[in-house]
C-alpha positions as CSV (number, residue, x, y, z in Angstrom):
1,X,100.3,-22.5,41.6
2,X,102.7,-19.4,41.3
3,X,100.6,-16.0,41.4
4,X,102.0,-12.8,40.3
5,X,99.6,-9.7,41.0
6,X,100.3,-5.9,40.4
7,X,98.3,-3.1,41.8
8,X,98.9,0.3,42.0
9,X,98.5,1.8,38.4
10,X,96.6,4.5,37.4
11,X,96.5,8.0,35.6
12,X,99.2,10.8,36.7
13,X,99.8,13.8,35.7
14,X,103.1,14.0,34.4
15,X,106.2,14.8,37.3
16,X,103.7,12.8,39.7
17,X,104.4,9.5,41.7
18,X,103.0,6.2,41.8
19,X,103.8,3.3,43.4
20,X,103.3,-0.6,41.9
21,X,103.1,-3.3,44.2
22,X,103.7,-7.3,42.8
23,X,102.2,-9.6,45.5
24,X,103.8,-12.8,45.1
25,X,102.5,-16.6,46.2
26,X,102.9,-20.0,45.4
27,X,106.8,-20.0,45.4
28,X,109.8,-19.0,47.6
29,X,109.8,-15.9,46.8
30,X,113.4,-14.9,48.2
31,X,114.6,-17.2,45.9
32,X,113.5,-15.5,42.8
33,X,115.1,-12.4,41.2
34,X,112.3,-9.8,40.6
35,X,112.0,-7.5,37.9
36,X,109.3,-4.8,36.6
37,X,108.7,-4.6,33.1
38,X,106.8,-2.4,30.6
39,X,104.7,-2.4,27.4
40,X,104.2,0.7,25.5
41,X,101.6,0.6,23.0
42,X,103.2,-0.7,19.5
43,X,106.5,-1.7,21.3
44,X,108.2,-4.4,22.9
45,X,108.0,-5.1,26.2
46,X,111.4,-3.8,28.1
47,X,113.1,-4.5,31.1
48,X,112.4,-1.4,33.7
49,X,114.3,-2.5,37.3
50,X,115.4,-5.7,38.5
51,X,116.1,-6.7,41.8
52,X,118.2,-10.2,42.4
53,X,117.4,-12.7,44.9
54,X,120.0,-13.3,47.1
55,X,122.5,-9.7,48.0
56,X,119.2,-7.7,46.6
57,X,121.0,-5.7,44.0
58,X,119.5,-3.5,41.8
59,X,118.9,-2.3,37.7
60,X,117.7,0.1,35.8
61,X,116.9,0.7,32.2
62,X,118.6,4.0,31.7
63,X,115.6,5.6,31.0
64,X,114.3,5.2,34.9
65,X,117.6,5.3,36.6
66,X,117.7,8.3,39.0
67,X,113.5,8.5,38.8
68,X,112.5,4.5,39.7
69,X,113.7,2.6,42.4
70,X,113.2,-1.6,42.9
71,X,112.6,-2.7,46.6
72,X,111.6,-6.2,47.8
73,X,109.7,-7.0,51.3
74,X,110.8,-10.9,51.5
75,X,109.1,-11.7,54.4
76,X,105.5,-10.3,53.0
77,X,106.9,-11.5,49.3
78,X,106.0,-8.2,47.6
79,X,108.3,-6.9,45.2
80,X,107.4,-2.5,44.6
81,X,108.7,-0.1,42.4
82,X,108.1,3.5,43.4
83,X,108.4,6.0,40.6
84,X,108.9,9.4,40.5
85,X,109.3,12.5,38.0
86,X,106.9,10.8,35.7
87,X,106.5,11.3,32.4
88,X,104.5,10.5,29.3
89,X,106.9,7.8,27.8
90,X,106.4,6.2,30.9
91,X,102.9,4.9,30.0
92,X,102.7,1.7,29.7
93,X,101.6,-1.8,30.8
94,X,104.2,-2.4,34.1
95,X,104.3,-6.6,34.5
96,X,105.9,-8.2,37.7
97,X,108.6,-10.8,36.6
98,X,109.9,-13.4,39.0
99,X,112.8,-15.9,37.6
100,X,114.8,-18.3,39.1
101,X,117.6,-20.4,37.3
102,X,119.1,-23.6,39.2
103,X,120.3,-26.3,38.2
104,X,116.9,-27.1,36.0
105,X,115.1,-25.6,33.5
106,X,114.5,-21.9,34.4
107,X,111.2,-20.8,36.3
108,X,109.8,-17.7,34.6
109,X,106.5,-16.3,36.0
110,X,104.4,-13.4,35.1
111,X,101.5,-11.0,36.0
112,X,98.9,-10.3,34.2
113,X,100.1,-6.9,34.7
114,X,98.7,-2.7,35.7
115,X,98.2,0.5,33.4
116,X,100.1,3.3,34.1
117,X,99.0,6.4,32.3
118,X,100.9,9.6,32.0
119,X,99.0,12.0,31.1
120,X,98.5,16.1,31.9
């Protein structure tokens, strides 16, 4: 049984850090491309970073890049996302994403996912 779990949220004061962790289990994990995404209140949920599987390259939604950064531990299957400069439109639900596309039918997991409030 795949297991996606984030910790880390919290409440920040805006131009604070946090740092989300996604501990991954149940699948091989170096095999799946990772991403963080995030629900605001009222919206849709977006695509923040993404991380791929194989070379590890990296994404951003333009309104992280230079502020976020994606990093994946393989060999302790934790995917993080270490953000800086916060501010309030950053508050949101963040969800860990893992997805993997062979020759099947895609594997798409989720976490049940960790508040991150911005807020002075």
């Amino acid at each position: 049984q795949v297991q996606l779990v984030e910790s880390g949220g919290g409440l920040v004061q805006p131009g604070g850090s946090l740092r989300l962790s996604c501990a991954a289990s149940g699948l091989t994990f170096s095999s799946y491309a990772m991403s963080w995404y995030r629900q605001a209140p009222g919206k849709e949920r977006e695509l923040v970073a993404k991380i791929t599987s194989a070379i590890g390259s990296t994404n951003y939604a333009d309104s992280v890049k230079g502020r976020f950064i994606i990093s994946r531990d393989n060999a302790k299957n934790t995917v993080s996302l270490q953000m800086n400069s916060l501010k309030p439109e950053d508050t949101a639900v963040y969800y860990c994403n893992a997805y993997q596309k062979g020759w099947g039918p895609a594997e798409d997991y989720w976490g049940k996912g960790t508040l991150v409030t911005i807020s002075p």
